[in-house]
C-alpha positions as CSV (number, residue, x, y, z in Angstrom):
1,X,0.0,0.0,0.0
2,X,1.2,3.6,-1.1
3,X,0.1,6.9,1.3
4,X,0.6,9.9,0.0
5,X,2.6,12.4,2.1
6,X,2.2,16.1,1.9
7,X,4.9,18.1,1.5
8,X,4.7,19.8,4.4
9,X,4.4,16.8,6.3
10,X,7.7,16.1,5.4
11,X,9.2,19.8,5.9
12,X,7.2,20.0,9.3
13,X,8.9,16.3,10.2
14,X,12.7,17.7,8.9
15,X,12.0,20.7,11.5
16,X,10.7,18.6,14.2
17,X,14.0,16.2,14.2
18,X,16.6,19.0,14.2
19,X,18.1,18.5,10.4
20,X,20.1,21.3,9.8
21,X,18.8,21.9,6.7
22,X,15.6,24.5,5.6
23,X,13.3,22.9,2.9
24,X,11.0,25.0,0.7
25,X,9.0,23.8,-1.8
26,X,8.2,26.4,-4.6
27,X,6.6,25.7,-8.0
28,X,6.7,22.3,-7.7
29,X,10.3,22.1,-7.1
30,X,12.3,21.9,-4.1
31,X,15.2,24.0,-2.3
32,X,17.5,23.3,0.0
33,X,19.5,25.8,2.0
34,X,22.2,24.7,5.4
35,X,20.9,26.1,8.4
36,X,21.8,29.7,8.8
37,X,25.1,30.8,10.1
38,X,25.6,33.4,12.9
39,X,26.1,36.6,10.6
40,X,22.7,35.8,8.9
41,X,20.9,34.9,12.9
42,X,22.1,37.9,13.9
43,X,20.6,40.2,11.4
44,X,17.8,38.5,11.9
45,X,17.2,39.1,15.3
46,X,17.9,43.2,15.1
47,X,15.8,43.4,12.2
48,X,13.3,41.9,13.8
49,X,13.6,43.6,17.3
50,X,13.2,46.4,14.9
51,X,9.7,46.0,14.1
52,X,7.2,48.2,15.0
53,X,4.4,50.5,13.9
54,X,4.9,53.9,12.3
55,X,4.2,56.9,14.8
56,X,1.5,58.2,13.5
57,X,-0.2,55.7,11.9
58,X,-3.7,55.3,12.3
59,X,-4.6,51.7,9.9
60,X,-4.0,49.5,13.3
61,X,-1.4,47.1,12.2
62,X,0.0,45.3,15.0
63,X,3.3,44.5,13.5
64,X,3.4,40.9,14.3
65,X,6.5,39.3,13.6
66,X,8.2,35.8,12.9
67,X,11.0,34.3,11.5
68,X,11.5,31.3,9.7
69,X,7.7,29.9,9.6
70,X,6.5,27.6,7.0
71,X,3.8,29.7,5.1
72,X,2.0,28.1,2.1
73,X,0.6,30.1,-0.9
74,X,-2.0,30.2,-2.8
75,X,-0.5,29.5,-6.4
76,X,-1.5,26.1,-8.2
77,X,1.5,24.2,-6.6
78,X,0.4,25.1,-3.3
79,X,4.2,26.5,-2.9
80,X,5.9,26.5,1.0
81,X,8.6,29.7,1.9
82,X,9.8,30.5,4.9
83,X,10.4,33.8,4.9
84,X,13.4,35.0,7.4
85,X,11.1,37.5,9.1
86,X,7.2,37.6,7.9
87,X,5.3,40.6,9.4
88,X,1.8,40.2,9.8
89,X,-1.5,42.8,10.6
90,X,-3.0,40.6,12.6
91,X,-1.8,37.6,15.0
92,X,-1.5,34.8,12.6
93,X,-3.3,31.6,13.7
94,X,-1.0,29.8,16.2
95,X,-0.6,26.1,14.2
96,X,1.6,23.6,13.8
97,X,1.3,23.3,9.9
98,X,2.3,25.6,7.8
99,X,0.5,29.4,7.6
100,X,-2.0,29.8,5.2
101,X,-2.6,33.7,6.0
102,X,-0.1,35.6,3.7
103,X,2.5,38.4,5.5
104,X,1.8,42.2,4.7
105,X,5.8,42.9,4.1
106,X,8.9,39.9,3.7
107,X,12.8,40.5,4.9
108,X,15.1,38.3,3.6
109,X,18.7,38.0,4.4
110,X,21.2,36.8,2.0
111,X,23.5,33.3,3.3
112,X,26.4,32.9,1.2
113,X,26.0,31.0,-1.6
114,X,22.5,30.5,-1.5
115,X,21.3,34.6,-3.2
116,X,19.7,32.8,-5.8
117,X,16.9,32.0,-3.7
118,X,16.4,35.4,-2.4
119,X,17.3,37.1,-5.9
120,X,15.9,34.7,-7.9
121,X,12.2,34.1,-9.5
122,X,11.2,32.5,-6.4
123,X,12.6,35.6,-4.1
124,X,10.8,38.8,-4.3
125,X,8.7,38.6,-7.8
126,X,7.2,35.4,-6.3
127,X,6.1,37.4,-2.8
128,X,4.9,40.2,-4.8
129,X,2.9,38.0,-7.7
130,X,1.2,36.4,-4.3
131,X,0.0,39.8,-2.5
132,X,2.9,40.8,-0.5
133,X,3.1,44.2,-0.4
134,X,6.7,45.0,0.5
135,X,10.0,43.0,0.3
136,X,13.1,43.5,1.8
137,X,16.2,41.6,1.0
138,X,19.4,42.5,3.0
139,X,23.0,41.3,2.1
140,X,25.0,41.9,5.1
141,X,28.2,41.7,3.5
142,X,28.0,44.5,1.4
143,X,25.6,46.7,4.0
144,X,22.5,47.1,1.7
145,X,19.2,46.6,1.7
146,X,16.6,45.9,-1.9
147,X,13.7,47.1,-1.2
148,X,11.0,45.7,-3.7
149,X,7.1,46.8,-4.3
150,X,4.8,46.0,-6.9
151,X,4.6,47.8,-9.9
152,X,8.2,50.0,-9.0
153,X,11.2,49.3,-9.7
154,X,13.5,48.0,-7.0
155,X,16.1,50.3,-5.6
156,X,19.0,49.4,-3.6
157,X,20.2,51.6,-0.4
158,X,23.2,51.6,2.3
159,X,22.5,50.4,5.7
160,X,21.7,51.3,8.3
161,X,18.2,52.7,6.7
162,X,14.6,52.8,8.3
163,X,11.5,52.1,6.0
164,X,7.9,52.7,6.8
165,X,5.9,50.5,5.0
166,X,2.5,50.6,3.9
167,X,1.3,48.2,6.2
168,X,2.0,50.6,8.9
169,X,5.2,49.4,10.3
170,X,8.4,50.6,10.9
171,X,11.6,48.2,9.7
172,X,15.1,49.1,10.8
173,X,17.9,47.2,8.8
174,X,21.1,48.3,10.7
């Protein structure tokens, strides 16, 4: 007999045992990335720590942030990313399969050797063709920061830099 396994069975199950290895699952292919080093943690956690909503701002985002969770989207392969930090409106349902409730803004930082992921297809033009609003992909090793919308072109700055993004939160990249 033959059982079909989801493939987020099967990422959830690599997570659960401790591999040191990230699995995503985009377009009906999968990537593999080594788990992060400390340079990539690191700028994580500041980012992160970063987070919270523009003074001023009136729409009620809440700013919710969290790295590294398994979201799934809504294309036809039913793709699975794990964004390095997804910042949500709202609390996101607390589950232990993947997301199914798609961030307001993405930050990705780059690991050596692995860009392509980030700079790639399945990087930033595949968050924004889903309904992300705002990406962010950091390359600490040469101290910028792309910052990617839909329907602009993507521009480059020098970090440290603060953005306010339409969601109503504030992201420090330092």
């Amino acid at each position: 007999m033959t059982t079909a396994v989801d493939v987020a069975d099967v990422i959830l199950q690599m997570d659960a045992s401790g591999v040191p290895v990230r699995l995503e699952y985009v377009r009906g292919r999968r990537k593999w990335e080594a788990s992060p080093a400390s340079r990539h943690q690191m700028m994580v956690q500041r980012i992160e720590r970063s987070i919270q909503p523009t003074p001023g701002n009136a729409d009620g985002c809440a700013c919710f942030a969290l790295a590294d969770v398994l979201i799934r989207f809504p294309d036809p392969d039913q793709s699975l990313k794990r964004p390095d930090i997804a910042i949500f409106c709202a609390l996101p349902p607390e589950v232990d399969t993947a997301l199914e409730v798609l961030p307001a803004a993405v930050v990705e930082i780059l690991s050596a050797g692995y860009e392509e992921k980030d700079l790639g297809p399945d990087g930033a033009p595949f968050y924004l063709a889903h309904g992300v609003r705002k990406v962010l992909v950091v390359d600490p090793r040469s101290n910028t920061v792309t910052h990617y919308q839909p329907g602009v072109s993507e521009v480059t700055h020098a970090t440290p830099r603060t953005f306010d993004l339409a969601c109503g939160c504030r992201v420090t990249v330092a």
